[in-house]
C-alpha positions in Angstrom: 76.8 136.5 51.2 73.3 135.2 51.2 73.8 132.1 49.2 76.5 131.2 51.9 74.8 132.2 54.8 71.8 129.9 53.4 74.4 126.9 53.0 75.4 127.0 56.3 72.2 126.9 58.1 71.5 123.7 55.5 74.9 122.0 56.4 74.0 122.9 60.4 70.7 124.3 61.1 69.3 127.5 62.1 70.7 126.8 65.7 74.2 128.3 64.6 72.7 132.1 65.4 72.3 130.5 68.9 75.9 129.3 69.6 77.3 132.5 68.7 78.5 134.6 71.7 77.0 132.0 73.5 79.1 132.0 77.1 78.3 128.4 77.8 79.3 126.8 74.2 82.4 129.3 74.6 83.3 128.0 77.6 82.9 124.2 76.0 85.3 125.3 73.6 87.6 126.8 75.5 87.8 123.8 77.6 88.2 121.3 74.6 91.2 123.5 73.6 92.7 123.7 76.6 92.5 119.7 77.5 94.3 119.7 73.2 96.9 121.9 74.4 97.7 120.1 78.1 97.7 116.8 75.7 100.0 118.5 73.0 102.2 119.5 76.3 102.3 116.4 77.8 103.3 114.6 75.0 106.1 117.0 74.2 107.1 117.0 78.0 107.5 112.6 77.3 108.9 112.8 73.9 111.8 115.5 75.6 112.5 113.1 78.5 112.8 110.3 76.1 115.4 111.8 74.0 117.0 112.9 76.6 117.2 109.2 78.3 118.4 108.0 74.9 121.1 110.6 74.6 122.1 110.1 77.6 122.4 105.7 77.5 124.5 107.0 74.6 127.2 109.4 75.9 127.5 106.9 79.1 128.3 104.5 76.0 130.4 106.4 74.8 132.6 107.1 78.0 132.9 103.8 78.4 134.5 103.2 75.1 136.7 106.3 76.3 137.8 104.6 79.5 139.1 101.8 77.3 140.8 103.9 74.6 144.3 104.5 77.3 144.4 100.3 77.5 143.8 100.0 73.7 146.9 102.6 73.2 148.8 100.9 75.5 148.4 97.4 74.0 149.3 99.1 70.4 152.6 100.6 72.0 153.8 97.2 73.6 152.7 95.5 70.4 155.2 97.8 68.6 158.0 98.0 71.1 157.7 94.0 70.2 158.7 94.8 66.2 161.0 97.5 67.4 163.2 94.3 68.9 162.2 92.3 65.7 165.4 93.0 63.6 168.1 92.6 66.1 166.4 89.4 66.9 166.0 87.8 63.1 170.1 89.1 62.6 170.8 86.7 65.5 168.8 84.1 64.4 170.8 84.4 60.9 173.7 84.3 62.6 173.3 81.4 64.6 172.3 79.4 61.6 175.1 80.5 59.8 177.3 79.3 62.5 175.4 76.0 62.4 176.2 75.7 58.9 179.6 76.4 59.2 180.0 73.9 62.3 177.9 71.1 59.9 180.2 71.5 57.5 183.6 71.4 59.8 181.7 68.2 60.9 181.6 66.7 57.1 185.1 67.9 56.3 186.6 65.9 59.5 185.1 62.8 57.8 187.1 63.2 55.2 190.5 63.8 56.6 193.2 61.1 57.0 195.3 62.1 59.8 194.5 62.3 63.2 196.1 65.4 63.8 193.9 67.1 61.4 190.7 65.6 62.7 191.8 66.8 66.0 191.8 70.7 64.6 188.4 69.7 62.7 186.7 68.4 65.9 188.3 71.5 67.8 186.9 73.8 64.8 183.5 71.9 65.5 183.1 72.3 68.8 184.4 76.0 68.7 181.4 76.6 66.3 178.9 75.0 68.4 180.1 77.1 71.2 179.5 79.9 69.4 176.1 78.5 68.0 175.4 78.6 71.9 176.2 82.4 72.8 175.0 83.3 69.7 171.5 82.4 70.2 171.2 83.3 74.2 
């Protein structure tokens, strides 16, 4: 214990006897440790209030992205009520040009017929077909 006792009066003189118990150098200390601590607590007390002003620019983003979500969903639904409609739509299409083919080709048939009587019925059958064409594609 001597050897160590020796080492610290080297390191910080023979003034160390003096400090100890000391109320004055015990009140110094006491006050450096509480102005740590009040530092320590303030800087917790800014770190807490800037988490919670991040957190919080985050949830208001975030219930702003959940206000949009019902016009999002409603978008999607009218989008697919569209392709519900889809199929009726291409079988009328198909239809329409398959009355257009069959009125094109009552049209190059009448070309080829002699009698007037028969390209009478062939312009009848065209016309008939066009008609159709018409209501078809309404």
């Amino acid at each position: 214990m001597l050897g160590m006792e020796k080492k610290v009066r080297a390191l910080y003189g023979d003034d160390v006897e003096s400090k100890v118990g000391n109320p004055v150098v015990e009140a110094k200390e006491t006050a450096n440790s509480a102005r740590a601590g009040l530092a320590l607590a303030i800087l917790a007390i800014v770190l807490a209030f800037g988490v919670y002003v991040a957190l919080d620019a985050k949830i208001s983003g975030l219930s702003q992205t959940v206000a949009e979500v019902p016009a999002k969903v409603a978008a999607i639904d009218a989008k697919v009520a569209a392709f519900d409609g889809l199929p009726a739509k291409l079988r009328k299409q198909m239809a329409a040009e398959k009355v257009a083919e069959f009125a094109a080709a009552a049209e190059r048939l009448a070309t080829g017929l002699d009698g007037a009587d028969q390209k009478a019925a062939a312009a009848k059958i065209s016309e008939m077909a066009k008609q159709l064409q018409a209501d078809v594609a309404k």
